[in-house]
C-alpha positions in Angstrom: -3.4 131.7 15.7 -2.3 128.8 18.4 1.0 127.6 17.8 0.4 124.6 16.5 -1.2 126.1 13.6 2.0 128.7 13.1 4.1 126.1 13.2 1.7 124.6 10.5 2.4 127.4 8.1 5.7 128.0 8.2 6.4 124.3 7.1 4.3 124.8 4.4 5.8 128.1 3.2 8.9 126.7 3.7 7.5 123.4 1.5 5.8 126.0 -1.2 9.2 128.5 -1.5 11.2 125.2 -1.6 9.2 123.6 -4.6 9.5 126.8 -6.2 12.8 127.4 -6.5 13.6 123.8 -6.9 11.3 124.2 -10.4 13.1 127.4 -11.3 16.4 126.0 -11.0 15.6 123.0 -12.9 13.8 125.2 -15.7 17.0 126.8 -15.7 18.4 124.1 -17.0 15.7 123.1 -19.5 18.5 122.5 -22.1 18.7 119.8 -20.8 16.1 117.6 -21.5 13.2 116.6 -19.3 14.9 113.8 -17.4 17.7 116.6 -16.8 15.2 119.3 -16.0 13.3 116.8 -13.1 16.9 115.6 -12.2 18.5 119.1 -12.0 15.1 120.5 -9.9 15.5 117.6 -7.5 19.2 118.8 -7.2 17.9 122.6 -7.1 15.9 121.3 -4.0 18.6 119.7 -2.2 20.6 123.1 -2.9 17.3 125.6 -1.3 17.3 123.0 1.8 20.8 123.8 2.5 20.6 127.1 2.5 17.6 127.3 4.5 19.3 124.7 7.2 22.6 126.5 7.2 21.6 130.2 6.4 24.0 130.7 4.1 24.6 130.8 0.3 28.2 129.8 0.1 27.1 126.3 0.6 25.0 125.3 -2.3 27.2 127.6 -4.2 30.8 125.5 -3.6 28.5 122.4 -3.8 27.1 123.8 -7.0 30.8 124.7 -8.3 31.8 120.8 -7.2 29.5 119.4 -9.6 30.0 122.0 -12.3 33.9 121.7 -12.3 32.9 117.4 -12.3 31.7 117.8 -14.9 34.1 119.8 -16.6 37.4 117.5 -16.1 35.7 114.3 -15.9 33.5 112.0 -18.0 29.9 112.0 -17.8 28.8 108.9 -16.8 25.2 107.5 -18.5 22.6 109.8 -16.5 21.0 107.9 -13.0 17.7 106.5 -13.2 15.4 109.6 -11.3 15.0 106.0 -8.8 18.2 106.0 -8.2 18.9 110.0 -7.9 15.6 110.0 -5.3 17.4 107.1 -3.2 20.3 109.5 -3.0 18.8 112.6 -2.4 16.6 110.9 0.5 20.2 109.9 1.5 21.1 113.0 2.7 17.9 113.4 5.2 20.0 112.5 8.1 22.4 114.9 7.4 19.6 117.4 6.3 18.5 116.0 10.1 21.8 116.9 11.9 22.1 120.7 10.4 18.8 121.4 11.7 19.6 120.2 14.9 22.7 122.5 15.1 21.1 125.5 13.6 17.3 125.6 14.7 15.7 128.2 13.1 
């Protein structure tokens, strides 16, 4: 297999295990209604992207505490259009961008 073509297939395992486990997190939360499911997978994406750029679980996990305890002491505001979660979630691609570039893999 040339390089190119390894290179090839790790992005799209990396795509496929991503997807994955953005859908199981957002089943997860099912409870939620569908608009929460697809909001709360996109999250659950963001969360496996994190990991894989920084190798470690302890950051989606405090991220993941941050947003459960916001939601514990403060108001829930009327849930973001999913426009408006995808314009923040594409947001973070530059700093998806510079983790990558201090951890290559």
């Amino acid at each position: 297999m040339a390089a190119g073509d390894a290179a090839q297939h790790g992005r799209t395992r990396r795509t496929a295990l991503v997807l994955i486990a953005a859908a199981i997190f957002g089943l997860a939360h099912a409870y939620q209604g569908i608009t929460g499911t697809i909001l709360i997978a996109l999250l659950g994406a963001v969360f496996c992207l994190l990991y894989i750029e920084t190798g470690s679980l302890l950051v989606p996990i405090l991220l993941h505490i941050l947003v459960d305890l916001r939601f514990a002491f403060l108001p829930a505001p009327p849930p973001p259009s999913a426009a408006a979660y995808a314009r923040g979630v594409i947001a973070m691609i530059p700093t998806m961008k510079m983790l990558q570039r201090k951890n290559p893999n």
